[in-house]
N, C-alpha and C positions, 0 to 999 in steps of 0.2 A: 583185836577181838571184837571191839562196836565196829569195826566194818564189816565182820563175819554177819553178825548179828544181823545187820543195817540188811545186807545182803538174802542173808535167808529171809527175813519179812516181807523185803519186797518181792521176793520169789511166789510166798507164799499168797499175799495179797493179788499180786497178777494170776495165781490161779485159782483164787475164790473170784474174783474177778470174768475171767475166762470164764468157771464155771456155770455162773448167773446170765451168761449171755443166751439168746435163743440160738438153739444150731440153725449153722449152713445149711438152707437146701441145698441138696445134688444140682449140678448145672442142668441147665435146662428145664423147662416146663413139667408141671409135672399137676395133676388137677385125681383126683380118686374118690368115688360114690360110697358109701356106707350104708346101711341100713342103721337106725339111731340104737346105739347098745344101753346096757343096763344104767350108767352113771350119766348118759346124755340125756337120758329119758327123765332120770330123779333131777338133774340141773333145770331141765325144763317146765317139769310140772310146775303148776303154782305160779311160776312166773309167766314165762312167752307162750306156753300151753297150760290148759285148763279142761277139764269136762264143761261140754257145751260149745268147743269151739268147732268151726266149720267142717276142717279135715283131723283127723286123727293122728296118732303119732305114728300107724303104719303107715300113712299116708306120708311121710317126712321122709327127708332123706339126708346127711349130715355130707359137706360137698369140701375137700380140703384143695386149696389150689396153691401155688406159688404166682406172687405177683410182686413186683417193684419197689420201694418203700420209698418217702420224701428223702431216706437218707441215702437213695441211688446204690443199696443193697437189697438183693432179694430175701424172701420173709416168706412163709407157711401159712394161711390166713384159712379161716373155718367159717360156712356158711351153713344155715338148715333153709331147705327149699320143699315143695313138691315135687315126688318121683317121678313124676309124667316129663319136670325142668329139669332135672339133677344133670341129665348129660349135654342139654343146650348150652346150660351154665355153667358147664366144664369150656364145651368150647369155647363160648363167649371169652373166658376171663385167660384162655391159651393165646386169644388175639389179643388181650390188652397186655399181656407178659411181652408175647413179641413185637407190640408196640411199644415198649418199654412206659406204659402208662403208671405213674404213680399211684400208688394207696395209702395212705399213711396207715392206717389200722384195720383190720378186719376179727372182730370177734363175735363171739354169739351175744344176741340181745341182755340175756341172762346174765351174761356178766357185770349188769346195770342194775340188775333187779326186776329185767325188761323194761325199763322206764327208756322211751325212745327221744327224750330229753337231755336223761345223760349222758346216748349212745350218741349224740347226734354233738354234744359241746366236746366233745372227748376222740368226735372229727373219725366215727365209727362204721365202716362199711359191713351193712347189715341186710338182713331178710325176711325170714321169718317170724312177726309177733302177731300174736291175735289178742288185736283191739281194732279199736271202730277206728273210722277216717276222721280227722282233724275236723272238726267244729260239724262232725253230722253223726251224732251220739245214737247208739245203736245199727249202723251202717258198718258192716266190718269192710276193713282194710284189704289191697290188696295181697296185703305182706300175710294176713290171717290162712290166706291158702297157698303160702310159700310160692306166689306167684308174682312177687317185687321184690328187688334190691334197693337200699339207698348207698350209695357211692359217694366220699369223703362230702358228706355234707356242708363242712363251713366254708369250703371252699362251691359246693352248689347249694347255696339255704332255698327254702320252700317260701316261695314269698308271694303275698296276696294282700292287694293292699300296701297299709302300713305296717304289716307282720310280716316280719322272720325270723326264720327260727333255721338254726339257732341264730342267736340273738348276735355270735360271734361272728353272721356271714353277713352281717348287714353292708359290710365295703365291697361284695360282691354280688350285693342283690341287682345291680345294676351296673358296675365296670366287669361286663365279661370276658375277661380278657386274656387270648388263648398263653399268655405268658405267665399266667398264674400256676405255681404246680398245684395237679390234679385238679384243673379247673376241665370242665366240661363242655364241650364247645357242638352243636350242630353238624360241625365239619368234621369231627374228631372219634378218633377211635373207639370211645366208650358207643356213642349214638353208634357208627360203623357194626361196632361187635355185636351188640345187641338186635340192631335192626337185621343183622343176618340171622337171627334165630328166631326172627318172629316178632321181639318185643317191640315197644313205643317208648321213648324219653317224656320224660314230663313237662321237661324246659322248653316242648315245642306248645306246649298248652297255653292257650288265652288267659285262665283267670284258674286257680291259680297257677304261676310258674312253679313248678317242682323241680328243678333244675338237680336235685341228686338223683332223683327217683326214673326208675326203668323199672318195666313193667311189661306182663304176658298182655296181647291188645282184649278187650271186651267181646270182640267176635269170636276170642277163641274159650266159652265158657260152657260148661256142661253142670247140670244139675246133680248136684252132691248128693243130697238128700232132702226129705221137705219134714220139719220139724213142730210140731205142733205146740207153739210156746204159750205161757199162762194168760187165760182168758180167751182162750181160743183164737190165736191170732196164727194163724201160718207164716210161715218164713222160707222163703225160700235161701238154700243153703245153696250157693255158686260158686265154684272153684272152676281155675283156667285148666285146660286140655287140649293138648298141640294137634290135636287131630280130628277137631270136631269145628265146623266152619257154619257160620251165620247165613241163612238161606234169608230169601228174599222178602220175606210176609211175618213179622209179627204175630201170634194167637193173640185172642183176648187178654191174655194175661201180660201183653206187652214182652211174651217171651220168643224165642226162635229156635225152631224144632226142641224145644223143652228147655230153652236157656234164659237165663235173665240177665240183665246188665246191673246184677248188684241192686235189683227194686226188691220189696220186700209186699208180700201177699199177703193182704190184711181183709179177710172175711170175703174173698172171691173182688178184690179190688186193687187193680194195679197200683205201684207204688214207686214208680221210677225213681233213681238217686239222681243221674243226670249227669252232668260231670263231678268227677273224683277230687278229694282235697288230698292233702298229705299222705303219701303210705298208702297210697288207695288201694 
């Protein structure tokens, strides 16, 4: 009778068990566009989206892809981008599937509190948050106009100086080395996938190295909108657009054909940011 028992328990616990796990994607690649519905939109608010940020929430696009896991199982992973990126950032992450490139996690910022601190110790492949760039307050990010990923960060920390962050990738701020899983390498499929749609890696940058971070390139920026913020200070609002290319002459405004590089327009006076820190 206690082996009957023994028996049913363990039946039972293997399929509480079973239950809790996340499903099998279908074989094969599989990446799909959303526009953001009614509970992505309430997750959002407050945290990674606010009134006042650069693009709006029709402006977003919620991006689900299947990619790789450290655990050499495939996994369903959720990103929010800009619609202009939604379907480059399908393909991109179809070539890191059939590169079999790892991810360990992919979830939306929000599930942090947007705090890109504990997306980032938590080894979180992410996109979308609006906030400024790392140590240049007021300067929004490139991630603010769903036009950056960062990709298993403790495995690429952002390092400048004697800072990285997270503070976890410090044994890889400097041994880069393509034997590390989901390590990101130059030569390697993440740079590969991205540089075919356009973007730039960060890890190729002089000061600082962003070695998670991919990003849409600064030539490809169109003016969002121009926002007259308190005390009368203009701002220029700049989001990436795959289809609008950097001519050759600068205006006065240090912009091209109406684009800026992320400078901010302060009473008819350019304002260059110059190169990008974190997230830019």
């Amino acid at each position: 009778m206690r082996a009957v028992r023994r028996g049913v328990l363990a039946a039972v616990v293997a399929l509480l068990v079973a239950a809790c796990q996340p499903p099998v994607p279908p074989p094969g690649f599989s990446g799909t566009v959303y526009e953001l519905d009614a509970s992505t939109r309430a997750l959002m608010t407050g945290r990674s989206w606010r009134p006042g940020c650069p693009v709006g929430l029709d402006d977003l696009r919620l991006v689900t892809v299947t990619h790789w896991g450290f655990d050499g199982r495939r996994h369903v992973g959720e990103l929010v981008v800009h619609r202009d990126w939604a379907e480059p950032v399908v393909d991109a992450f179809r070539r890191l599937h059939d590169a079999r490139f790892p991810i360990e996690r992919m979830r939306l910022v929000d599930h942090y509190g947007a705090s890109d601190d504990a997306s980032m110790a938590d080894n979180n492949t992410s996109a979308f948050n609006c906030r400024s760039v790392t140590g240049q307050p007021g300067v929004w990010s490139n991630h603010s106009y769903g036009a950056a990923i960062d990709l298993n960060p403790v495995q690429n920390p952002y390092v400048r100086g004697s800072t990285v962050l997270p503070p976890a990738g410090a044994p890889h701020a400097t041994n880069r080395s393509a034997s590390v899983t989901g390590l990101i390498t130059a030569d390697g499929p993440v740079v590969d996938a991205f540089t075919a749609i356009g973007w730039e890696w960060g890890g190729a940058w002089t000061s600082p190295r962003d070695y998670q971070h991919v990003e849409a390139p600064p030539a490809e920026v169109v003016v969002a909108a121009v926002a007259e913020a308190p005390g009368g200070v203009w701002a220029d609002r700049c989001h990436q657009h795959p289809d609008v290319r950097r001519s050759a002459e600068p205006d006065a405004r240090g912009c091209v054909d109406g684009c800026a590089g992320h400078g901010r327009l302060e009473r008819g006076h350019a304002e260059p940011s110059g190169r990008r820190g974190h997230g830019a």
